[in-house]
N, C-alpha and C positions, 0 to 999 in steps of 0.2 A: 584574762583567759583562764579556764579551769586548768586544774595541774593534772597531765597524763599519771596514769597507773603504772604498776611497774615497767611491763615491758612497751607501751602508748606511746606512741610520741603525740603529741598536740601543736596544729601549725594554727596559730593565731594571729589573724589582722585585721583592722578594721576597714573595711573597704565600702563601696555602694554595694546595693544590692542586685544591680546586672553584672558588678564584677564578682557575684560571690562563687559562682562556680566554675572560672574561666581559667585558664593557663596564666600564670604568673605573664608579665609582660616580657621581660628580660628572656622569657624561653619561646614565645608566641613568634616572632620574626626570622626563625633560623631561615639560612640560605641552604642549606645543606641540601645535597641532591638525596638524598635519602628521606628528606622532608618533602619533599617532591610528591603529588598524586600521581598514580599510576597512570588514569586516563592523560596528564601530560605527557608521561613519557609514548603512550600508545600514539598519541595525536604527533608525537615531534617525529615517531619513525615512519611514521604512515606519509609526511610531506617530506621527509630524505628522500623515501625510493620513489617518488611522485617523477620521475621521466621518460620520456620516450614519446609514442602515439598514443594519444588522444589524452595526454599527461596535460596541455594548457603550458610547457617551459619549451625554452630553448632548446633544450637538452633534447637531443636524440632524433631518430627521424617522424617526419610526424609527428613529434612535439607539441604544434603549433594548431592540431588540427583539436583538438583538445580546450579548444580557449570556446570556440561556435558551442558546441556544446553544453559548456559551463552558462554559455550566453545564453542558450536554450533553457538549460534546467533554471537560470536565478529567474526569466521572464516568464514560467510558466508556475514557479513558486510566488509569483506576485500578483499573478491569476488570478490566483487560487484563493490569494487572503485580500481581493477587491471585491467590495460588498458591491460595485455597480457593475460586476461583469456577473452575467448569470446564466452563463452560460453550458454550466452545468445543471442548474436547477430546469433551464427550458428541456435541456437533453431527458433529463430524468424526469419530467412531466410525460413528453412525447413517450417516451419508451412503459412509463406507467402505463397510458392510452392504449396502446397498442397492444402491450399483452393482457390487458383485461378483454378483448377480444378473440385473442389467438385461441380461448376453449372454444368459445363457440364457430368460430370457424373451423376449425380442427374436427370437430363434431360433424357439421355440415359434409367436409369433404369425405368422412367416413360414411355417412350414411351412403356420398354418391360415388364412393368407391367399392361398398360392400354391394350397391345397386349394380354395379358395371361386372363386377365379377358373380352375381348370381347369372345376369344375364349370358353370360360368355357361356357358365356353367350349362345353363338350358340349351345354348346353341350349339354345344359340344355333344349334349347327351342325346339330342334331334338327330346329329350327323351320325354320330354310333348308332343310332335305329334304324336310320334311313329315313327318317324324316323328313319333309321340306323344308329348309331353312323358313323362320320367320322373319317378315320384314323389322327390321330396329329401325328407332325415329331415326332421322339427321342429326348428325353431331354428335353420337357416341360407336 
């Protein structure tokens, strides 16, 4: 090992090369809660107050109604990640379909809604004159 400079310390060992830049062993294994991840501690208080309705425990009233639920959400999370249910992809075909038409239908009812209120208009402006009303086809 090279020799530290005055104020250097130099910690020298000869190890592999995946252990060269790792926590000593003797210090890697603390139990200590303070060595603890935070996200455990979030995850252990979050299933403490996990009681009551719609909680899946014994604990409290409605409790129990809480388990259907869970039974829902893992069955619909299992859906989701089965390549032979495709039941979203048929969804999302149909609804592609569908509004690659909605401009031009939307378009069509405009024309025959801006047709039906000129037409009103003209019938309005006949009776302010005194005009004879005009016959309109059937059906509008």
């Amino acid at each position: 090992c090279p020799q530290g400079k005055d104020d250097e310390i130099t910690v020298c060992a000869r190890k592999e090369e995946s252990e060269r830049y790792r926590i000593p062993e003797a210090l890697r294994g603390s139990d200590s809660p303070r060595n603890d991840a935070w996200n455990n501690k979030v995850l252990a208080y979050e299933t403490v107050g996990r009681t009551g309705t719609q909680s899946c425990s014994p604990v409290g009233a409605g409790g129990a109604l809480g388990c259907t639920q869970q039974l829902i959400n893992r069955a619909y999370a299992e859906k989701g990640q089965d390549p032979s249910i495709r039941f979203g992809e048929l969804i999302q075909a149909e609804r592609e379909k569908r509004l690659s038409t909605l401009d031009a239908e939307a378009a069509d009812t405009q024309v025959r809604v801006e047709e039906a209120e000129r037409q009103y208009d003209e019938r309005k402006r006949r009776e302010a004159e005194g005009a004879p009303p005009v016959a309109t086809p059937a059906g509008n």
